[in-house]
SETILUM-197416 format. One line per field, with one value per residue (C-alpha): residue number from 1; x, y, z. Coordinates in nm, 4 decimals. Layout:
N
vexnu = c(NUM:...)
x = c(X:...)
y = c(Y:...)
z = c(Z:...)
***
This chain:
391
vexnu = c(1:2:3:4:5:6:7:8:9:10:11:12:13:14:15:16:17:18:19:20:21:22:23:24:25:26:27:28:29:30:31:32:33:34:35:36:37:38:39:40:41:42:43:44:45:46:47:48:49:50:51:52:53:54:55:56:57:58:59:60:61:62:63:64:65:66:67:68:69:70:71:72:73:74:75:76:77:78:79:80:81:82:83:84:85:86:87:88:89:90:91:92:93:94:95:96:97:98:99:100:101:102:103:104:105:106:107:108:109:110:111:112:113:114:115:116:117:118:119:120:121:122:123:124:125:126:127:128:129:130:131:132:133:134:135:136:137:138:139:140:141:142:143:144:145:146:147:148:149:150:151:152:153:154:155:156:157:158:159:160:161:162:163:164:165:166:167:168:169:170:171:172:173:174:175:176:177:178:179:180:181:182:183:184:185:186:187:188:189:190:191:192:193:194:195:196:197:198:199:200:201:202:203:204:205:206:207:208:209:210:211:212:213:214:215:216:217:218:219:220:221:222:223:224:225:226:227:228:229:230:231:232:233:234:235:236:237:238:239:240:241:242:243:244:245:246:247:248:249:250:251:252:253:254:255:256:257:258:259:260:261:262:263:264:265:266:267:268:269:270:271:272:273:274:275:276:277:278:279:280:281:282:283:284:285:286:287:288:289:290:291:292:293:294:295:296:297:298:299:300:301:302:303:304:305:306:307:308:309:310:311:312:313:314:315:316:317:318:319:320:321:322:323:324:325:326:327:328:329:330:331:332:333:334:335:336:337:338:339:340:341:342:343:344:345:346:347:348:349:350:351:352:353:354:355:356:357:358:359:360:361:362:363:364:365:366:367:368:369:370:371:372:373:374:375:376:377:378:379:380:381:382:383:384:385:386:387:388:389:390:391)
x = c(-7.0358:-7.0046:-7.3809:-7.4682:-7.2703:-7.3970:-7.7713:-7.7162:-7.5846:-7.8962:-8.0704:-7.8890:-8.0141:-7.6689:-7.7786:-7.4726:-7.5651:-7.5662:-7.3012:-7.1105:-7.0978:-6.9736:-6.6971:-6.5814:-6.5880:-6.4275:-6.1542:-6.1288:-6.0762:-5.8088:-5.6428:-5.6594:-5.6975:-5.4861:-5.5419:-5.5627:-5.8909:-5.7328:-5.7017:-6.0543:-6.2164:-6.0974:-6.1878:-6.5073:-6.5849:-6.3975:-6.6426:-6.9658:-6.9948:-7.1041:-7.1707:-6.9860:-7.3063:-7.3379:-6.9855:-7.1108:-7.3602:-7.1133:-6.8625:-7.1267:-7.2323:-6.8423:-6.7516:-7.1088:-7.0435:-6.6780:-6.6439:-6.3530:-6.1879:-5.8039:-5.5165:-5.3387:-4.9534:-4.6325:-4.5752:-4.2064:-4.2392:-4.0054:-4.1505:-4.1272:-3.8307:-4.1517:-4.2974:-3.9558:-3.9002:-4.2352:-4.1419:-3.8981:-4.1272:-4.2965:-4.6558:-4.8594:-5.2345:-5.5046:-5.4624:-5.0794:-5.1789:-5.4081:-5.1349:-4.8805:-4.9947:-5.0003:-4.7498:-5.0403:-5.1026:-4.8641:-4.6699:-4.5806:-4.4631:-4.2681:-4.0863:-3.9676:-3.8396:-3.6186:-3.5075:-3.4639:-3.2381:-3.0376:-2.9738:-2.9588:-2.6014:-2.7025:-2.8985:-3.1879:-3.4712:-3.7526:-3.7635:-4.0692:-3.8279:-3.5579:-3.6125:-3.5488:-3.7845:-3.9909:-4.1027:-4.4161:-4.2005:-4.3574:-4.0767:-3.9241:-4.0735:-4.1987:-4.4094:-4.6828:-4.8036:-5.1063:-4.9847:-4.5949:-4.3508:-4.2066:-3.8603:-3.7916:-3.8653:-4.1693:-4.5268:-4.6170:-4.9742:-5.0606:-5.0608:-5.1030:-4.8261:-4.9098:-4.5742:-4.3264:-3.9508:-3.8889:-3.7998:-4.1460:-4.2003:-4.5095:-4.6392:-4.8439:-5.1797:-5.2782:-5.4575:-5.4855:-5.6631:-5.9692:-6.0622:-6.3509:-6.4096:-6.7000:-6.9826:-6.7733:-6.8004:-7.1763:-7.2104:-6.9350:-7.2022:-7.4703:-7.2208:-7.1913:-7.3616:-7.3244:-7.2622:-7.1567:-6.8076:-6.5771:-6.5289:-6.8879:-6.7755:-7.0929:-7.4358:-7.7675:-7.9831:-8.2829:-8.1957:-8.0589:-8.3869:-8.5497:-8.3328:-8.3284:-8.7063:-8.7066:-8.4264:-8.6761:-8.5250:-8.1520:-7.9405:-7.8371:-7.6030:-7.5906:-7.3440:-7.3035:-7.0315:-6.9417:-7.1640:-6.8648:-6.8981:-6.9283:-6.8306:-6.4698:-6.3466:-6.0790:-5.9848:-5.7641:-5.6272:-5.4501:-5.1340:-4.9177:-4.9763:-5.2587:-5.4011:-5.1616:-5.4405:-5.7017:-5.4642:-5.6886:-6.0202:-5.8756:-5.7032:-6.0020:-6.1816:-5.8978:-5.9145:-6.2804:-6.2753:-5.9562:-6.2096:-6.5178:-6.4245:-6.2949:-6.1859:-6.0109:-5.6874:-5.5655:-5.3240:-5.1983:-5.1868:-5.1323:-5.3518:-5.4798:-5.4957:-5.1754:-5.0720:-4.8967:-5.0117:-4.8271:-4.8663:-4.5604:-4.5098:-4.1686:-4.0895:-4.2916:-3.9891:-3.8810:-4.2078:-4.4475:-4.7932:-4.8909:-5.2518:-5.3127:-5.2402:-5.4253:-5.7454:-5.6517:-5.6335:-5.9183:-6.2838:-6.5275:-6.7778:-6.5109:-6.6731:-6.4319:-6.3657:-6.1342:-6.0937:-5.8984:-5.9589:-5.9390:-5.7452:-5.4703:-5.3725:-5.6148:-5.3253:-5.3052:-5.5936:-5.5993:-5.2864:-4.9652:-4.6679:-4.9182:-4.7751:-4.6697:-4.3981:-4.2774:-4.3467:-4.6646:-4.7108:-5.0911:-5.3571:-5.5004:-5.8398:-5.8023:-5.6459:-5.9445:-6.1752:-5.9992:-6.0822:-6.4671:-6.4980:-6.3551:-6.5443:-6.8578:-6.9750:-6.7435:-6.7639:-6.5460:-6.4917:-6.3975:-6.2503:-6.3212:-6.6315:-6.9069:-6.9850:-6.6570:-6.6466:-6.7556:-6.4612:-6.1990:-6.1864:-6.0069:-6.2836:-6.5381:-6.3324:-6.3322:-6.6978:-6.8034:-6.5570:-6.7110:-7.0424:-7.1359:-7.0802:-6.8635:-6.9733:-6.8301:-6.6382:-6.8552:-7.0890:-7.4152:-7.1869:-7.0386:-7.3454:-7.4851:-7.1699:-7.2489:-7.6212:-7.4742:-7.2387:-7.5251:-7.7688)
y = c(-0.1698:-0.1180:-0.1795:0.0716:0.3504:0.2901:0.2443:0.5788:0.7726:0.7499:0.7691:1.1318:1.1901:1.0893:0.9936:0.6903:0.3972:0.0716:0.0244:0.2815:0.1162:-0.2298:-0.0250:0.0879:-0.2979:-0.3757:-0.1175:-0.2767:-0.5948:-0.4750:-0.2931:0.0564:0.1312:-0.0611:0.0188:0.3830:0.5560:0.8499:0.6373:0.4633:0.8534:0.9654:0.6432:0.6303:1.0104:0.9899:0.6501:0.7700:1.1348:1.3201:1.6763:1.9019:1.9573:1.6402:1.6671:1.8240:1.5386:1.2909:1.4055:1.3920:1.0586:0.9477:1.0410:0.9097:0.5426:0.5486:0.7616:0.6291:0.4301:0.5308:0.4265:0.1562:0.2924:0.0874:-0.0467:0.0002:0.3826:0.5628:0.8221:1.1667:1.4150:1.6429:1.3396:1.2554:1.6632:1.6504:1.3605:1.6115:1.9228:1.9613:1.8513:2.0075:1.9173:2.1158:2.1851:2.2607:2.4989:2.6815:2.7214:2.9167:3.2966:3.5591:3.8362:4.0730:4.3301:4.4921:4.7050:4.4575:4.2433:4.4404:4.6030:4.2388:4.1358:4.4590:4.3295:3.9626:4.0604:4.2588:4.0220:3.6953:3.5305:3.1843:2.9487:2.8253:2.5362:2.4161:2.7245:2.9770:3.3096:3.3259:3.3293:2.9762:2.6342:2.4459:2.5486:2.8272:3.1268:3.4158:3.4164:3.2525:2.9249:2.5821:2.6243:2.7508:3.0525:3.2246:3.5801:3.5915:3.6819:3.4419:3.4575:3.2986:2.9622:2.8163:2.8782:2.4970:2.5367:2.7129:3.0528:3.2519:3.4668:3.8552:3.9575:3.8292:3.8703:3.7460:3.7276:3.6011:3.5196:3.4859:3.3667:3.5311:3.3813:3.1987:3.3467:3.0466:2.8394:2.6478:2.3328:2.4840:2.8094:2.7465:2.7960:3.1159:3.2673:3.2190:3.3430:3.6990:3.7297:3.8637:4.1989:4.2264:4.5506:4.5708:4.9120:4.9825:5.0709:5.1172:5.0689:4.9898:4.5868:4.4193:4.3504:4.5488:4.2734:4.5434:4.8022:4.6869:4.4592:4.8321:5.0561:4.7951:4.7874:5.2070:5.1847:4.9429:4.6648:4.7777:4.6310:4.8552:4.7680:4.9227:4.8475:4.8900:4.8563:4.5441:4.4702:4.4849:4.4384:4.8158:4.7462:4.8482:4.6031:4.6447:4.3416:4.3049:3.9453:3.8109:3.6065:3.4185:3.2863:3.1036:3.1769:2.9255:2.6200:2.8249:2.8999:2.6865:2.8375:3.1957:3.0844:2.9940:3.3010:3.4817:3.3109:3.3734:3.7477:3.7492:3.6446:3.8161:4.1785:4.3683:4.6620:4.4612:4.5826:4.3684:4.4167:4.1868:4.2380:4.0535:4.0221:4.3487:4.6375:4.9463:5.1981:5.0049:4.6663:4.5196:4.3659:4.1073:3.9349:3.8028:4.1471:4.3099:4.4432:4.6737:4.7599:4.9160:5.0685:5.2934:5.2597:5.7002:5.6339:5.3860:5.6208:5.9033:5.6896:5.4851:5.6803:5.5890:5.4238:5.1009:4.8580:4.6423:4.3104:4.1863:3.8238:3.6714:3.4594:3.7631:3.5677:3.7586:3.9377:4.1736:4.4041:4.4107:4.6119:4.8182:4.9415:5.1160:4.9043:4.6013:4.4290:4.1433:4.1904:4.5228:4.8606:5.0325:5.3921:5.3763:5.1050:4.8376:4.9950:5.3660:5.2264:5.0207:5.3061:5.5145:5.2478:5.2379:5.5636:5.6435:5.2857:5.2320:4.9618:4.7164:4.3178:4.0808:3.7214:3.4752:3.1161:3.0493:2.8559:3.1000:2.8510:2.8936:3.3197:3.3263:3.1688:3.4283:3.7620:3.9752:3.8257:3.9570:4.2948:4.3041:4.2722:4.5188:4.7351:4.6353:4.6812:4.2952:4.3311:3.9913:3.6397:3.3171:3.2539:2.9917:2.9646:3.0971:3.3757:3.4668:3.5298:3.6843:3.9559:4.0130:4.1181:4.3438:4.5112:4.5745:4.7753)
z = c(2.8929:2.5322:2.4718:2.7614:2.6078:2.2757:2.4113:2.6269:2.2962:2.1060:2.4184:2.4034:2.0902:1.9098:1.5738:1.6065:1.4028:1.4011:1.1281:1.3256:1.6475:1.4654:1.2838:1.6456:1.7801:1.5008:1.5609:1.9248:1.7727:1.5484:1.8495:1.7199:2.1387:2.3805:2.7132:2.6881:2.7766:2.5838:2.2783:2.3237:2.3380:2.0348:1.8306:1.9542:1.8907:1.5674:1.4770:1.6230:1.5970:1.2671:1.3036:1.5578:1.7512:1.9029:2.0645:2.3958:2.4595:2.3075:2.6114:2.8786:2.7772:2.7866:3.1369:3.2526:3.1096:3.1940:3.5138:3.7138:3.4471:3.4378:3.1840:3.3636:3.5158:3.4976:3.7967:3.7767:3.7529:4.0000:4.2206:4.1586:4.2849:4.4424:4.6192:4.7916:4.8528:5.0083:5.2801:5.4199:5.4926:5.7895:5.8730:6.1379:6.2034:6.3042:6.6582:6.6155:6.3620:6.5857:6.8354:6.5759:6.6096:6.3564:6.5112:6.4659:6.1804:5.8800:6.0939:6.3639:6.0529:5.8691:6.1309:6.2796:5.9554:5.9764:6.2647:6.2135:5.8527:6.1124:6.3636:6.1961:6.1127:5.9303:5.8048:5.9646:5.9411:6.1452:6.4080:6.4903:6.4915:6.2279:5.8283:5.7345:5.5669:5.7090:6.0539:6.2212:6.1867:6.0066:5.7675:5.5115:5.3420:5.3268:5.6681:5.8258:6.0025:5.9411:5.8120:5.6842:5.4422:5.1862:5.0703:4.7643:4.6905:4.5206:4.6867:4.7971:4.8977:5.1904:5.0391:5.3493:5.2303:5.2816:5.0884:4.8870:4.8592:4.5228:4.1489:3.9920:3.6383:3.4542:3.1352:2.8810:2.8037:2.4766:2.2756:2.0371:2.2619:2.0949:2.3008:2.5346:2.3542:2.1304:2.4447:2.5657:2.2385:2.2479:2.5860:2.5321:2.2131:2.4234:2.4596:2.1081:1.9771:1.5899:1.3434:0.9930:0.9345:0.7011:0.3093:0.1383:0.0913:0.1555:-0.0961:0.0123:-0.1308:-0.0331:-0.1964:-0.5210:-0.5116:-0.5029:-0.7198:-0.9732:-1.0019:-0.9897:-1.2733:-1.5438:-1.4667:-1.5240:-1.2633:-1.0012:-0.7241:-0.3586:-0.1275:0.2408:0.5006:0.6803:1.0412:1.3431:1.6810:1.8232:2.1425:2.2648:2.5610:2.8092:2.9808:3.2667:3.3495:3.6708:3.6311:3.8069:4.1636:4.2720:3.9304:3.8101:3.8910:3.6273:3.3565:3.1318:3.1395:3.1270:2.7718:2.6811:2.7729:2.6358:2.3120:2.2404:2.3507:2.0990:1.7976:1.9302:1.9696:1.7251:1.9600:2.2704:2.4635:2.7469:2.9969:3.2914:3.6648:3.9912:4.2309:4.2619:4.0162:4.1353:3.9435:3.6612:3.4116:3.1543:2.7944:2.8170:3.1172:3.0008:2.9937:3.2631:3.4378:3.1594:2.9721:3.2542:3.1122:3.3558:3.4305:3.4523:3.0986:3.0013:3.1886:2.9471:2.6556:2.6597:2.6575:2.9206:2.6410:2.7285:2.8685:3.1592:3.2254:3.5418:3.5747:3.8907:4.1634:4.4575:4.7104:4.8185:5.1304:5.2961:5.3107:4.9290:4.8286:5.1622:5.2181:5.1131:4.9969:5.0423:4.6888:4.7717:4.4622:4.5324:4.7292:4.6105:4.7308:4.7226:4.8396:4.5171:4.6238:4.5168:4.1816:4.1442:4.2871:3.9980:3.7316:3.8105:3.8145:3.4906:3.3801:3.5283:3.2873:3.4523:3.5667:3.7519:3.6883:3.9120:3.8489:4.2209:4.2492:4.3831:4.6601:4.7904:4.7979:5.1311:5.2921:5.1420:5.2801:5.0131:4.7574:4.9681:4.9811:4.6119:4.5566:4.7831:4.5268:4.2579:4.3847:4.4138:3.9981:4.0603:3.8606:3.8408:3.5452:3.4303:3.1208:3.3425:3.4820:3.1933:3.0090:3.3894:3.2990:2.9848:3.0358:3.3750:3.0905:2.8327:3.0976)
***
C-alpha cells in the first residue's frame, strides 16, 4: 500500500522523492504514527510535500489510497448518553407515517394549540392530541407529524417544525477560519473591482521612470495610492437550526470574504430575512439592527450576498407571524422583496447540494424570489455568483 501511494503521488505530479519516501518508512519504523490515520496524514504530508501547491493533489491522492481506513476504537468504550436517549423515542416507518395527518393549514394550527394550552392539565407522552414527547401529535417534541409546533427541547432530526416555542441560542461565525479558504478566496476574487484610494503610499515605477528622464537624469519620485478592492459587500448569513450541519464551510466562506473585501458589513438572520438582523448572536435579544435601517444606510452600489440552506416552513416567508422564533407582523417575502429592490445586484448561496433543491419547497420559494439568482455554495457556484454579481 505504501508503494501504491507513493507510485500514485508522482503519478500526480508530486515532486516526492525517493529519499523522501524512505525518511517516511523510516518514521514508520521508528513509530512516529501508531495506529492513527490522523497521525500517519500529517507525517506523510509533513515528509513528502514541499511547496503549498501540491497540498490539494497531495489530499486527493490520500483519501484515494486510503479510503475506508479508520483509527481503530477501544473496544471497552461505553456508549453514549444520546445513543441510550435515542432507544427510548419512538420509531415509526413509512406507512405509519403516512397515516399521521397534518391538521391542515396555519390557522387550523394555531388556533388548536390555543386550545390544547387551555384545556390541558399534565404531562403527556406518546399521544396524537396533547403537547407532550414522543408520539404523532402536532405538538410538542421528539415525534412525528408532518406540520407542528415544537416546544422546547432540542430539534432531533425530523425538522418538520413550522414554529417554534423556544429560547434559541446561536453562535457567531469565525472569522479566523483558514483550513479550506485558500480556493474561496480565489473564487470571491472574480468580484473584486480595484481603485486608488487614499494617502499616495505606493511607487509609480512609470512615471518616475519618465519624469526622471524629463528632469536630466535627476531622480524624481511619483507616488500613487494603494490598489483596494472597490467593491462594497453586504452579506447576510443564516444561523442556527438546520444550518448547524454547514457551520464549517460558511466559516470558511466567512473567513475569506473577511480578508478579501475591504468594505464588508454582515449581519445574521434565521431562516428567512424579517424586519430585524443582528451583529452578535450572543446578544441578539438586546441589540436588534433593524433592517429599514440598514436600507437607508447602505447605497444601492452594495452588492448582496445571502447564504442559507432555504429549508424552513412554507409559512415562513409567506405569511404573517410565520417566525418560527417569534411573531412577525409582515411575511419574510416582502422583507426580502424590499431588499432586492433596494439591491438588485444580489446572489444566494446554498450549502444544500443543488441536486437535492428540488425536494424542498421553501428553497424553491426562495429562488423564484431571487429570480433563480440561487448557486450552490460550492467552488463552481461560488465563482457562478460572483460573475452573476459583476454583470
Amino acid at each position: 500500500m505504501f508503494i501504491t501511494f507513493f507510485l500514485e503521488l508522482r503519478a500526480a505530479k508530486v515532486p516526492a522523492s525517493l529519499r523522501e519516501f524512505l525518511t517516511l518508512l523510516e518514521g514508520m519504523q521508528q513509530r512516529v504514527a501508531l495506529f492513527d490515520i490522523d497521525e500517519f496524514y500529517f507525517l506523510s504530508r509533513t515528509t513528502l510535500v514541499k511547496d503549498e501547491r501540491n497540498l490539494d493533489r497531495f489530499d486527493r491522492v490520500f483519501g484515494h489510497v486510503f479510503k475506508g481506513i479508520e483509527t481503530p476504537t477501544d473496544p471497552q468504550t461505553e456508549l453514549p448518553d444520546e445513543w441510550l436517549k435515542k432507544l427510548g423515542e419512538r420509531y415509526l416507518t413509512p406507512e405509519e407515517k403516512a397515516q399521521v395527518e397534518a391538521l391542515g393549514g396555519w390557522e387550523k394550527l394555531m388556533e388548536t394549540l390555543r386550545q390544547r394550552i387551555a384545556e390541558q392539565k399534565g404531562r403527556h407522552q406518546g399521544g396524537n392530541k396533547w403537547i407532550g414527547t414522543g408520539g404523532t401529535s402536532p405538538f410538542g417534541a421528539h415525534g412525528y407529524n408532518p406540520e407542528g409546533v415544537r416546544i422546547g427541547q432540542k430539534s432531533e432530526g425530523n425538522r418538520s417544525a413550522v414554529k417554534i416555542w423556544d429560547k434559541r441560542e446561536f453562535r457567531n461565525l469565525d472569522d479566523t477560519v483558514e483550513l479550506g479558504t485558500r480556493n474561496i478566496k480565489l473564487a470571491l476574487r472574480r468580484l473584486r473591482q480595484f481603485a486608488r484610494e487614499g494617502a499616495e503610499l505606493e511607487l509609480d515605477l512609470p512615471d518616475t521612470i519618465r519624469s526622471t528622464a524629463h528632469n536630466a537624469g535627476w531622480l524624481d519620485l511619483k507616488m500613487v495610492p494603494e490598489r483596494h478592492n472597490a467593491v462594497k459587500l453586504l452579506l447576510f448569513l443564516d444561523v442556527g437550526g438546520s444550518m448547524d450541519d454547514h457551520v464549517r464551510v460558511c466559516e470558511e466562506l466567512f473567513s475569506a470574504a473577511r480578508g478579501e473585501f475591504k468594505h464588508l458589513e454582515y449581519f445574521y438572520f434565521h431562516n428567512c430575512l424579517y424586519d430585524t438582523v443582528w451583529k452578535d448572536s450572543r446578544r441578539r435579544h438586546v441589540e436588534q439592527i433593524d433592517v429599514m435601517e440598514i436600507l437607508r444606510t447602505y447605497d444601492a452600489g452594495h452588492k448582496v450576498v445571502l447564504v442559507g440552506d432555504a429549508s424552513m416552513s412554507p409559512y415562513e416567508i409567506e405569511k404573517e407571524g410565520g417566525s418560527v422564533e417569534r411573531w412577525n407582523d409582515e411575511a419574510g417575502e416582502t422583507w426580502l422583496r424590499r431588499l432586492l429592490d433596494t439591491y438588485p445586484r444580489a446572489v444566494w448561496l446554498n450549502p444544500v447540494p443543488e441536486k437535492y433543491w428540488g425536494g424542498t419547497t421553501s428553497i424553491g420559494m426562495i429562488r423564484q424570489l431571487m429570480e433563480e439568482r440561487m448557486f450552490p455554495l460550492t467552488l463552481d457556484g461560488i465563482d457562478r455568483g460572483m460573475r452573476e454579481l459583476t454583470r
